[in-house]
C-alpha positions in Angstrom: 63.2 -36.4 -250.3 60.9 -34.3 -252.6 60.3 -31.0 -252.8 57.2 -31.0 -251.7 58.6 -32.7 -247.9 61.3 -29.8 -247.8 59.3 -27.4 -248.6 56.6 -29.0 -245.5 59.7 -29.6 -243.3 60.8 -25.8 -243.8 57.4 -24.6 -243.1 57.1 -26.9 -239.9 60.7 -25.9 -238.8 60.1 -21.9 -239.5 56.4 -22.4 -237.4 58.0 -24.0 -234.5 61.0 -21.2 -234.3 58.3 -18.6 -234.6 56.2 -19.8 -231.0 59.6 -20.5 -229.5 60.8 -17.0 -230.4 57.7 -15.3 -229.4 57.8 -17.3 -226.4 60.9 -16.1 -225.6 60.3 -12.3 -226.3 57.2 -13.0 -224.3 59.5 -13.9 -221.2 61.9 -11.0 -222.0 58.7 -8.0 -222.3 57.7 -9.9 -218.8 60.9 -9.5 -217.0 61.3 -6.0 -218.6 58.0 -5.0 -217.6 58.2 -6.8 -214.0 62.0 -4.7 -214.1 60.2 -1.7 -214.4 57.2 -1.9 -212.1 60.5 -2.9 -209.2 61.7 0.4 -209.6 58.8 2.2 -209.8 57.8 0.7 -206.3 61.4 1.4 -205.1 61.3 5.1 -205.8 58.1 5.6 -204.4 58.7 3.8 -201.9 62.5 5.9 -201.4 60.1 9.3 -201.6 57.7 8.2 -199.0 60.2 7.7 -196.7 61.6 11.1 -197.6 58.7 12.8 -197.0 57.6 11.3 -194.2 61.5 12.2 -192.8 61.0 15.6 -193.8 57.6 16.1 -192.0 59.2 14.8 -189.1 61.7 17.3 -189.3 59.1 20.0 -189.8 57.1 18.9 -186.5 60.3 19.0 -184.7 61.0 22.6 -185.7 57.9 23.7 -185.2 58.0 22.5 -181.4 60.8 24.3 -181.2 59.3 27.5 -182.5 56.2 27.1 -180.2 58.9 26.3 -177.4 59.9 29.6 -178.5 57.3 32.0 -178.9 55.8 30.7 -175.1 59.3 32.1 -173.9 58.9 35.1 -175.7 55.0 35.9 -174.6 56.2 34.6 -171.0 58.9 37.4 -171.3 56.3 40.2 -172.8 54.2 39.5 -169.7 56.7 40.5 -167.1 57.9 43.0 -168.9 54.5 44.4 -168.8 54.5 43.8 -165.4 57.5 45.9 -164.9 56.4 48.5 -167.0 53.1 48.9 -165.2 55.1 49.0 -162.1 57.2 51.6 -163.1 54.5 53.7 -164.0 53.1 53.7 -160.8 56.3 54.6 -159.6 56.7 57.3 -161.5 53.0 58.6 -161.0 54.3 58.8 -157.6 57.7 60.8 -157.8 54.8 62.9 -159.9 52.6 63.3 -157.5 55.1 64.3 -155.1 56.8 66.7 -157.2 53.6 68.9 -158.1 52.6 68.9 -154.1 56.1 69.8 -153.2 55.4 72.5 -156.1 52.2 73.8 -155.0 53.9 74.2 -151.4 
């Protein structure tokens, strides 16, 4: 063999390693990049479901607040019953005091 064939042999040799390398780091930046988009989806995915946990929580609590502020105004309401009562009452023992006063 001449120079001029190793030289042509080299060049073919170092030409088909080069598209077989790329190839390869090709496949690799693929499965990296395919890698990375998984857990991207997976966290957003994982904080989705958080969030949607935590709003379910929140709707909870806050029928359980409304559950409580309807006790509370149903509670104000006969308390001003009774207070209104009460006055009358006293408005009475009043009334009855002055006459029995006047007398």
């Amino acid at each position: 063999m001449d120079q001029t064939s190793i030289f042509a042999l080299i060049g073919v040799v170092g030409t088909i390693s080069g598209v077989v390398f790329g190839y390869i780091g090709y496949k690799r930046g693929l499965q990296k990049d395919a890698y990375s988009e998984g857990i991207d989806n997976a966290t957003l995915r994982s904080d989705t479901e958080y969030i949607k946990r935590r709003i379910d929580e929140i709707l909870l609590e806050q029928k359980d607040t409304n559950k409580s502020i309807n006790n509370l105004a149903e509670r104000v309401t006969r308390v001003e019953e009774s207070t209104k009562q009460a006055h009358k009452r006293i408005n009475k023992i009043e009334k009855e005091v002055s006459r029995s006063g006047d007398a």
